[in-house]
VOTOR-716296 format. One line per 5 residues: number of its first residue (from 1); their letters; for each residue x negated, y negated, z negated of C-alpha. Coordinates in steps of 0.5 Angstrom, whole numbers, plus 2048, in hexadecimal, padded with zeros to 3 digits. Layout:
// VOTOR-716296
NUM = a = X:Y:Z | ...
// end
This chain:
// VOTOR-716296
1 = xxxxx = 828:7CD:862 | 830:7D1:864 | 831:7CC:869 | 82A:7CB:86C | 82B:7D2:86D
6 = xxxxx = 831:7D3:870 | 82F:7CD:875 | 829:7D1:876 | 82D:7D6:878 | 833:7D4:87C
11 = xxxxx = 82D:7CF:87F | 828:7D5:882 | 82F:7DA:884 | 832:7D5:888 | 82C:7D0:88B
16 = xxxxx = 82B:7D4:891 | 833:7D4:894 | 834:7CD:891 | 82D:7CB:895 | 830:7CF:89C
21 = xxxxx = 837:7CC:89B | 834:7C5:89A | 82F:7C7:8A0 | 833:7C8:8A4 | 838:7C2:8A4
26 = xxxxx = 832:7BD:8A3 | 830:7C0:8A9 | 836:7C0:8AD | 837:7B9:8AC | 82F:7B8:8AE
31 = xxxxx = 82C:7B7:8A7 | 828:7BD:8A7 | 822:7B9:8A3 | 828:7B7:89E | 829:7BE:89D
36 = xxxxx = 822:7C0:89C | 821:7BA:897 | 827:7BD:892 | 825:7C4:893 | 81E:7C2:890
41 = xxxxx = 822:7BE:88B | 826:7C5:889 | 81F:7C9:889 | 81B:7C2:884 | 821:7C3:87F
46 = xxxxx = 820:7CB:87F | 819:7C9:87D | 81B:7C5:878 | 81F:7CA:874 | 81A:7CF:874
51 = xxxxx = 815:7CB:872 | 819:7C8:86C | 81B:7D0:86A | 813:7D1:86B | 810:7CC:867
56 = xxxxx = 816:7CE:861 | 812:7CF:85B | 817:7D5:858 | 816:7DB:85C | 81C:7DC:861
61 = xxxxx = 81E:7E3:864 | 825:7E3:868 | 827:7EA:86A | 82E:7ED:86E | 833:7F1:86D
66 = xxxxx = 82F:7F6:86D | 82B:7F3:868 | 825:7F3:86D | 820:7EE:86D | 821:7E8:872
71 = xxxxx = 81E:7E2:86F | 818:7E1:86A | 814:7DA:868 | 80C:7DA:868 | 80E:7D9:861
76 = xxxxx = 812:7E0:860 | 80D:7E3:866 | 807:7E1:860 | 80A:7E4:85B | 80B:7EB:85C
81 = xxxxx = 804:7EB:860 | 806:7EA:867 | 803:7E5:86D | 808:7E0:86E | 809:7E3:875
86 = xxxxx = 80A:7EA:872 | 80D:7F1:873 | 813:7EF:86D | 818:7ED:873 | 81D:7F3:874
91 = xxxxx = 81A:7F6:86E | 81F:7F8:868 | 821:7F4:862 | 820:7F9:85E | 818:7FA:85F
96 = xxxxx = 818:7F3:85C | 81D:7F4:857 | 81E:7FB:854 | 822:7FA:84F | 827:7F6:853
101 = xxxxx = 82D:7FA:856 | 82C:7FE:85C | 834:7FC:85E | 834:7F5:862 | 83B:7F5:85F
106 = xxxxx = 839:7F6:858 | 833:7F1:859 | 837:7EC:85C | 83C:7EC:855 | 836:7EB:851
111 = xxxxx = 835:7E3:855 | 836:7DD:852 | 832:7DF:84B | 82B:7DE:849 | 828:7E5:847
116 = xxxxx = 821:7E8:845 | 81E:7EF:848 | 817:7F2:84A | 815:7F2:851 | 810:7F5:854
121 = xxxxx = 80A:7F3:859 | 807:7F6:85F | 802:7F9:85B | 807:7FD:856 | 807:7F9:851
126 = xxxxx = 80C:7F5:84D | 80D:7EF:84A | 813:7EB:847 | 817:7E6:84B | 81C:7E2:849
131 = xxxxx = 823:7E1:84F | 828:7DF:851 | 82E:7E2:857 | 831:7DD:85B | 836:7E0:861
136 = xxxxx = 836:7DC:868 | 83B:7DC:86D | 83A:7DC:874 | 840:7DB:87A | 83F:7E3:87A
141 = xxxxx = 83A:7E5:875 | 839:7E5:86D | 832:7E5:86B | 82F:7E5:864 | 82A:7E0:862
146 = xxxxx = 825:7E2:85D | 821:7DC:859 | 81C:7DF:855 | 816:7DD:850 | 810:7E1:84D
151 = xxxxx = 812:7E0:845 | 80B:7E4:843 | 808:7DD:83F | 80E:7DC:83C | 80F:7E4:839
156 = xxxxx = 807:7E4:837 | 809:7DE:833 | 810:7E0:830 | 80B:7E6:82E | 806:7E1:82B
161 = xxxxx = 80C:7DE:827 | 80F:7E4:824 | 808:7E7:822 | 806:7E0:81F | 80E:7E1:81C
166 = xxxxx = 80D:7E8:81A | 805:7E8:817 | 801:7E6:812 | 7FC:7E1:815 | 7F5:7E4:812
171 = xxxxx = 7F5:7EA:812 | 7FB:7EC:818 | 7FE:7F0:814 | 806:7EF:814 | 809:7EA:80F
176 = xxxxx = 80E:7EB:80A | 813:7E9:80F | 812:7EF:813 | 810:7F4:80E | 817:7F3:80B
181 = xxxxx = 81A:7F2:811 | 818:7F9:813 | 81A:7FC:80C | 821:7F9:80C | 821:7FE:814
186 = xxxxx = 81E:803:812 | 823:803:80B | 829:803:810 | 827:80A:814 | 824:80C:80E
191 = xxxxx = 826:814:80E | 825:817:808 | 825:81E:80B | 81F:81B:80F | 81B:818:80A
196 = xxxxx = 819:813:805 | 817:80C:807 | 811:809:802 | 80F:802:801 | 808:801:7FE
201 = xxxxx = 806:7FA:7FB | 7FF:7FA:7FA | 7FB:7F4:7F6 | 7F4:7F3:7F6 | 7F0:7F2:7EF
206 = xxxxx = 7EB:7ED:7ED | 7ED:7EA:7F5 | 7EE:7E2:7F0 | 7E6:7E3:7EE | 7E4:7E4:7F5
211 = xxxxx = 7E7:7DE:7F7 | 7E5:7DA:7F1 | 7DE:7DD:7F1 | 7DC:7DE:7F8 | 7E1:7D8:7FB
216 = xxxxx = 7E8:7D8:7FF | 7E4:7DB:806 | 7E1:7E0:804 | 7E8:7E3:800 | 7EB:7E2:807
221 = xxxxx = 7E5:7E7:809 | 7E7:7EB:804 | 7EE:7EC:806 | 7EE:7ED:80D | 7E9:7F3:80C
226 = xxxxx = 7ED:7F5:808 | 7F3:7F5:80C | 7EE:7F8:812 | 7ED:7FE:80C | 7F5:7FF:80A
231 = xxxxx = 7F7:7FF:812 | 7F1:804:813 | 7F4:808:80E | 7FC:809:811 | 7FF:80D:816
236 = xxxxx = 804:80C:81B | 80A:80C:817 | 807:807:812 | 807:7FF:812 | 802:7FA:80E
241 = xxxxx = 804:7F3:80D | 801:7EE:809 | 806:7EB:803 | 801:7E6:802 | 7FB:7E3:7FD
246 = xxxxx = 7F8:7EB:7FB | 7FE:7EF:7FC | 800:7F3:801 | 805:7F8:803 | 806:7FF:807
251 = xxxxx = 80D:802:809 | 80C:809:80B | 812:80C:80F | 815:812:810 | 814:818:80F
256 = xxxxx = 810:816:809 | 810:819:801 | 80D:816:7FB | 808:81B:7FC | 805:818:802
261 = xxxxx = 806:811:800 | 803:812:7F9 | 7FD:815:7FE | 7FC:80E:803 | 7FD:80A:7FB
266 = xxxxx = 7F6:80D:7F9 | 7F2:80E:800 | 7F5:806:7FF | 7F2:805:7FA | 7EB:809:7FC
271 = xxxxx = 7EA:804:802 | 7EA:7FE:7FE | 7E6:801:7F9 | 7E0:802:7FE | 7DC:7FB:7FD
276 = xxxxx = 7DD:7F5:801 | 7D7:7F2:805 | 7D9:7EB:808 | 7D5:7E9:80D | 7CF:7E8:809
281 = xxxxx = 7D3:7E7:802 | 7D0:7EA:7FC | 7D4:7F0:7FC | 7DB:7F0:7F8 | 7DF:7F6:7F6
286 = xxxxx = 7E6:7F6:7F4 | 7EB:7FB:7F1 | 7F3:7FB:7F3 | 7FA:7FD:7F0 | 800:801:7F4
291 = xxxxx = 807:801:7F2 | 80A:805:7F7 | 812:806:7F7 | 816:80B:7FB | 81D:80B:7FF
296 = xxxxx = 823:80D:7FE | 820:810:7F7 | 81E:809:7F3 | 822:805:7F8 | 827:804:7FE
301 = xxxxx = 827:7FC:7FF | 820:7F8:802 | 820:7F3:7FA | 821:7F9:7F6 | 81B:7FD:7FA
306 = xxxxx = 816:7F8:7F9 | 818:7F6:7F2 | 817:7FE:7F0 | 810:7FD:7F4 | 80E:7F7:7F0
311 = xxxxx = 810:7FA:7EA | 80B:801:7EB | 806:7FC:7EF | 805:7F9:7E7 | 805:7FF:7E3
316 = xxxxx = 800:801:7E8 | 7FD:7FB:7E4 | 7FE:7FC:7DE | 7FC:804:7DE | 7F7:809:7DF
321 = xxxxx = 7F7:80A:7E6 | 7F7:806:7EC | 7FE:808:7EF | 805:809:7EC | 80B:80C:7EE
326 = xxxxx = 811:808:7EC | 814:80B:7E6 | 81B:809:7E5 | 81A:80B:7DE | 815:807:7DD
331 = xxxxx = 81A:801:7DF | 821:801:7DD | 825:7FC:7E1 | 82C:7FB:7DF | 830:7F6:7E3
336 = xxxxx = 82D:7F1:7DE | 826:7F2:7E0 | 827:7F3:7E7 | 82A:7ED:7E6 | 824:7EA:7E3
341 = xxxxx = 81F:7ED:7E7 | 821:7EA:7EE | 823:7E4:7EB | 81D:7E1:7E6 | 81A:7DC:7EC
346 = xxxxx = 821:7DA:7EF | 823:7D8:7E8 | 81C:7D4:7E8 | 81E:7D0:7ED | 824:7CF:7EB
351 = xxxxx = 823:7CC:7E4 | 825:7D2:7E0 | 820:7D3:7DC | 81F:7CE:7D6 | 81A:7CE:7D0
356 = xxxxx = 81B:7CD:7C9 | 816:7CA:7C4 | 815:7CC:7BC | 811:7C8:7B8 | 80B:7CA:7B6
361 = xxxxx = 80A:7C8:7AE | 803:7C5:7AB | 806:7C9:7A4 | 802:7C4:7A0 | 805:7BE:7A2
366 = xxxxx = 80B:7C0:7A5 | 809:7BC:7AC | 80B:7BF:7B2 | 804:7C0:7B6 | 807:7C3:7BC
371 = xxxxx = 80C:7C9:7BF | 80D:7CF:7C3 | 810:7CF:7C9 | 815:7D4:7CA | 818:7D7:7D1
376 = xxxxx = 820:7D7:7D1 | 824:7DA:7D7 | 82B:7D8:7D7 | 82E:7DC:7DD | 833:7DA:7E1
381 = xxxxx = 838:7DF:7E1 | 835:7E4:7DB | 833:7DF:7D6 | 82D:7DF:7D2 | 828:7E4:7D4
386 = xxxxx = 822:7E5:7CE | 81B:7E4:7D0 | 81A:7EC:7CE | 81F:7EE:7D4 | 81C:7E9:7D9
391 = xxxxx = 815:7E8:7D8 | 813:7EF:7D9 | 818:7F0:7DF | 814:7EA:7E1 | 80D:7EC:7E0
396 = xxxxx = 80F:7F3:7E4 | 811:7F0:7EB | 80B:7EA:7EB | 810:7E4:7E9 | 80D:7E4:7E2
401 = xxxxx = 807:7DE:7E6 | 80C:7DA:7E7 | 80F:7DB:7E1 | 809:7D8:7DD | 807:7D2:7E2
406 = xxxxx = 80E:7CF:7E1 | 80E:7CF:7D9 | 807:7CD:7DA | 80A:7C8:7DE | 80F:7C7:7DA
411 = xxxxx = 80D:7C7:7D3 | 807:7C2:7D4 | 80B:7BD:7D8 | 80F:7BC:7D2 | 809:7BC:7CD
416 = xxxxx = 805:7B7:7D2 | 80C:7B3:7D0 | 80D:7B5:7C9 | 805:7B2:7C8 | 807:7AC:7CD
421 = xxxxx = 80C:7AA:7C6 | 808:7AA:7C1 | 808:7B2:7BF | 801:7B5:7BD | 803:7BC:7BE
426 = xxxxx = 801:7C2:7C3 | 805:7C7:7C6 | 805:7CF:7C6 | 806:7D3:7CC | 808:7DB:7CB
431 = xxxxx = 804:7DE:7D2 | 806:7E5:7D4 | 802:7EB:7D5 | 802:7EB:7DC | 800:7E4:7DC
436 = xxxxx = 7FA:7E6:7D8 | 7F8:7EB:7DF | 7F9:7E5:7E4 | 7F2:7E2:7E5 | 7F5:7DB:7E8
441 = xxxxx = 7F8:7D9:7E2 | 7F2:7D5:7DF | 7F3:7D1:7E6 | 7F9:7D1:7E4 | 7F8:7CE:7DD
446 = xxxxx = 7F4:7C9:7DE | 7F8:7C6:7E5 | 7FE:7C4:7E0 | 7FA:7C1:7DA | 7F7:7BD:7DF
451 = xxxxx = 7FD:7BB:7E2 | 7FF:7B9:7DC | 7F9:7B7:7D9 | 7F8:7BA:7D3 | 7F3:7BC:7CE
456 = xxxxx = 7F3:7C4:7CF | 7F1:7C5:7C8 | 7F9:7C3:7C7 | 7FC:7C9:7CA | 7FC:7CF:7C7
461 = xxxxx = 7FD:7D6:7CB | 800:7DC:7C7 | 7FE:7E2:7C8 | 801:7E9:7C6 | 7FC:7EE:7C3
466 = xxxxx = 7FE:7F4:7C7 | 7FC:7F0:7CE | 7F6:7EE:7CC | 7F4:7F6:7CC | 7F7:7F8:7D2
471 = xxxxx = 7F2:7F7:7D7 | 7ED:7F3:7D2 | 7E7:7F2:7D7 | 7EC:7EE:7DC | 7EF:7EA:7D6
476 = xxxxx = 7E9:7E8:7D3 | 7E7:7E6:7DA | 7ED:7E1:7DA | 7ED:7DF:7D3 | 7E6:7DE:7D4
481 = xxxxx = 7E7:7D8:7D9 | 7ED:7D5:7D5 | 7E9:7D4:7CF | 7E5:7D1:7D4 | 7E9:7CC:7D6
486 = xxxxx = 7EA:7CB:7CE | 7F0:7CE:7CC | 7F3:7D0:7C6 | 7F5:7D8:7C6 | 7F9:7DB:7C1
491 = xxxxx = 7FB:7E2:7C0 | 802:7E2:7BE | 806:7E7:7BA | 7FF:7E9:7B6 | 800:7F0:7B2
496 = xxxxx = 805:7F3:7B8 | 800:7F6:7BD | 7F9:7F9:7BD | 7F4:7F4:7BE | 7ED:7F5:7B9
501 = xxxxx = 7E9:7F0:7B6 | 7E3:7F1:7BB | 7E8:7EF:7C1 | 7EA:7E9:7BD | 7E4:7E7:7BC
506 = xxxxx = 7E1:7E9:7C3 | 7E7:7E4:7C6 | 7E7:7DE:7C1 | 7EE:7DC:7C0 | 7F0:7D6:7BD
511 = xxxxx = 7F6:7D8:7B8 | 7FA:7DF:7B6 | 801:7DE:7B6 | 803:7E3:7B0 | 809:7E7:7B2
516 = xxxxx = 811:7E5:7AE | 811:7ED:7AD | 80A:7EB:7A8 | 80E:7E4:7A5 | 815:7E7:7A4
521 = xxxxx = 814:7EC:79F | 811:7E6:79A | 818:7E3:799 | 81B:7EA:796 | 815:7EA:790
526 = xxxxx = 810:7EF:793 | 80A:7EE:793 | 807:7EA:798 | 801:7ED:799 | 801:7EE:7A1
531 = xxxxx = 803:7E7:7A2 | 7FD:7E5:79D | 7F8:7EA:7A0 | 7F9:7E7:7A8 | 7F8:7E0:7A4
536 = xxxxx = 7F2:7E2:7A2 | 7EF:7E5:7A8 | 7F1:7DF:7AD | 7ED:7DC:7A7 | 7E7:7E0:7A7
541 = xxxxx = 7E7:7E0:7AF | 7E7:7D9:7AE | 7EE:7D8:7B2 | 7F3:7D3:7B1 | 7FA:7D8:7AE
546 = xxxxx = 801:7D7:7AF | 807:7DA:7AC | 80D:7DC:7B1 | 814:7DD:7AE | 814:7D9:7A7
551 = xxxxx = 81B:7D9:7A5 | 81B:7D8:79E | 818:7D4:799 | 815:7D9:796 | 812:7DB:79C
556 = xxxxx = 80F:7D5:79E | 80C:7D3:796 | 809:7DA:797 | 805:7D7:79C | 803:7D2:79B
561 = xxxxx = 800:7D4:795 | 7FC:7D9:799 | 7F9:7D4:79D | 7FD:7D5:7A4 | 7FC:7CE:7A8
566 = xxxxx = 802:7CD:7AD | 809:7D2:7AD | 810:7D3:7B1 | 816:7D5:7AF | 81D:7D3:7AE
571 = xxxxx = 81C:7D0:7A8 | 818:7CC:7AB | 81C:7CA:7B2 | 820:7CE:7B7 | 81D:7CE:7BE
576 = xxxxx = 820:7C9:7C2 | 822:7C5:7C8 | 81C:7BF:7CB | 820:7BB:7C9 | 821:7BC:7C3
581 = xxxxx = 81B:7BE:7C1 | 819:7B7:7C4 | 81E:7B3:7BE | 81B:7B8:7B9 | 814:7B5:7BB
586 = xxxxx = 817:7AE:7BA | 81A:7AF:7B4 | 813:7B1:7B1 | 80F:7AB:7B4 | 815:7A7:7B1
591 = xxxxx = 814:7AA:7AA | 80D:7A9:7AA | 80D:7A2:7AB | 812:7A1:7A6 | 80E:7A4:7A0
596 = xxxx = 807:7A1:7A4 | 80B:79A:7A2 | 80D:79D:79B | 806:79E:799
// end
């Protein structure tokens, strides 16, 4: 197009003297209409690269020294709104291209480079163009040439893309990437002396029985109004985001105080309380829980911010009121659990967790009749951590979900292969207290004994008593639809918690684990009379007993006479490996042949 141009140029300027010159020579030697002929020719060529320029699909502008306007294509004249036969010629550069330097000098260092910047039309408006600067020499003059092209499709697009990037797809709310994005800005400008920046994590109540009861569109429904509700709520310097299923978050910049982040907690939590009508739908209501987290006074660093969030948002769960400030008394983190906390679902995926199994003993026939899977993480830089460090820290940040379905998994996978062999045995699984509050847990249960298609009747849930009284409408929900699915429940470590007898009855266990602390104290001549009383009452609710913690012969004797049906202990077998538990099953099936060919 340079050279084109440059021809163009050279061409129009010196056609009339070449064409006189030529004229008259021709017409001296008497060929008039030979130089008649070359002159049209001259004038058909000039055309030619008027029209080429012309019919350019790229807008064309051409300016001088002066950076006035001395060429423009019907391309170049349309986009800036002018006729192609218009007023641009002699106009200035720059009332196209305001951002371009007024200088000719500096606008033609800016040429050989491709650049976008704002133009502006005949009517005022601007729109973004995208062009490149080229310098044409001439036999005496320097022009500069403009090839432009309107790149407003392709910002909206881009803008598209970075929305679709940024922004939750149901409910236009931002997404996680977005939310910690901004976090992770507004911590590094984080003035103290201005004020707090806080985080809110908010997680709807009963949104899974919604879902189950109502189905996946009306849930949908549910979470965009109440989306639309949080939105309505915040102010200029608060930004929404959804994090995903039922929990959103809300960062609230400064100047904000705890004060006013508690305040938006609860009028939160008020909108969602308001009764939900779904387009034609039975009305549903929901509660919410809000954990809320401050800057710089629980946390300085994006991870450290949300996990003190996460943490609130949960002991709003498991508390009285609806929202919680974080509460570092509540949570101590030394560098170990810190460690632990963020940790929990990389070491899932990386193989740290392993399970371990104690035999389950028929105590009068000495069988093994099944065993209790225990969860073991060997950390790779701080060794055994124990299941009393981690699975609280697991509960408080959310991780405790994925925990459960990988030793479901895990645990019924190795039974599934256990039975394959020959074993005539069930497993035990302890659940956690926040497991019990996570109403997709029965979904869960069923799934992985169908994948592995067992009898559910051959899995056993342990439950803690103090888990089955917080919250016991909710517990008893779930409990309720795990019964259902024909599971055995268990209340384990029976004696050191709370429960009454009304409650047993009310959630129709299967077994009571009597507690060590019972069974231990037999084995030093005292009177067994807990021990035996538990016995008794397991009986009397008509519940399978089995004794935790049988370390002595003495011990073991005791309960035997007292009736107790199956027991655990070290005297009996050690946790162990899969493997090993997978010989010791073996070993069984061996002896029993041996005495069935005896007989």
């Amino acid at each position: 197009m340079i050279a084109i141009l440059r021809t163009r140029t050279c061409a129009r300027r010196s056609l009339l003297a070449r064409y006189a010159a030529e004229f008259a020579r021709l017409r001296d030697q008497g060929l008039a209409s030979v130089a008649i002929e070359r002159g049209r020719t001259l004038v058909g060529l000039d055309a030619q690269l008027r029209a080429l320029v012309d019919q350019a699909f790229d807008g064309i502008l051409v300016a001088d020294g002066e950076l006035r306007i001395r060429l423009v294509n019907r391309a170049a004249a349309s986009l800036f709104g002018w006729e192609p036969s218009s007023g641009l010629l002699g106009r200035r550069l720059a009332d196209l291209l305001p951002e371009l330097p007024v200088e000719a000098g500096e606008a033609m260092r800016l040429s050989g480079g491709r650049l976008e910047t704002e133009a502006r039309r005949r009517d005022g408006r601007e729109f973004p163009v995208e062009l490149s600067l080229s310098v044409v020499r001439t036999d005496d003059d320097e022009l500069l040439l403009v090839t432009l092209r309107d790149v407003s499709e392709r910002r909206r697009q881009e803008a598209r893309l970075r929305h679709q990037a940024t922004h939750d797809s149901l409910t236009g709310l931002a997404n996680r990437a977005l939310l910690y994005e901004t976090i992770e800005r507004e911590l590094a400008a984080l003035d103290p002396n201005w004020g707090e920046l806080a985080l809110l994590l908010l997680d709807l109540d009963r949104f899974k029985e919604v879902n189950d009861t109502l189905g996946h569109d009306v849930g949908d429904r549910l979470l965009q109004t109440a989306a639309l509700r949080i939105r309505d709520h915040l102010g200029p310097h608060e930004l929404a985001a959804r994090l995903g299923g039922d929990e959103f978050a809300v960062l609230v910049r400064p100047p904000g105080t705890a004060e006013r982040a508690i305040e938006l907690a609860h009028r939160l939590v008020e909108t969602i309380q308001q009764p939900f009508h779904l387009a034609g739908e039975a009305t549903v209501e929901v509660d919410a829980s809000v954990g809320v987290a401050l800057a710089p006074r629980h946390a300085r660093e994006l991870a450290e911010l949300v996990r003190c969030a996460d943490v609130a948002m949960y002991a709003a769960k498991r508390g009285t009121g609806p929202v919680r400030l974080y509460d570092q008394s509540a949570d101590p983190h030394s560098l170990r659990r810190l460690v632990a906390t963020t940790a929990i679902r990389r070491a899932i995926q990386e193989g740290q967790f392993k399970l371990a199994y104690q035999p389950k003993f028929a105590l009068a026939s000495g069988r093994i009749v099944g065993a209790e899977a225990l969860l073991r993480w060997d950390h790779p830089e701080h060794g055994p951590i124990p299941p009393a460090e981690f699975v609280p820290l697991a509960e408080q940040t959310g991780s405790v979900v994925a925990l459960t379905q990988w030793t479901l998994r895990t645990a019924l996978a190795d039974l599934a292969r256990w039975r394959a062999e020959g074993a005539e045995i069930g497993i035990a699984v302890n659940l956690a207290a926040r497991a019990l509050h996570d109403e997709r847990l029965p979904e869960l249960v069923g799934r992985e004994l169908r994948r592995n298609e067992l009898d559910p009747a051959l899995l056993t849930l342990e439950l803690t008593e103090t888990s089955l009284v917080a919250d016991s409408q909710l517990v008893e929900r779930v409990l309720a639809r795990l019964r259902g699915l024909g599971v055995r429940l268990a209340i384990d470590d029976f004696g050191t918690g709370y429960s009454s007898l009304a409650l047993l009855q009310r959630l129709q266990v299967d077994e009571l684990k009597i507690d060590r602390s019972f069974v231990s104290g037999t084995g030093k001549g005292a009177q067994p009379v807990l021990a035996r009383t538990a016995i008794e009452l397991a009986h009397n609710l008509g519940l399978v007993a089995v004794a935790e913690g049988i370390e002595t012969v003495e011990q073991l004797r005791m309960l035997q006479a007292a009736g107790c049906e199956q027991g655990q202990g070290y005297l009996l077998g050690k946790a162990m490996p899969a493997d090993r538990f997978a010989r010791l099953l073996a070993a069984e099936r061996q002896a029993a042949r041996g005495e069935r060919c005896a007989a």
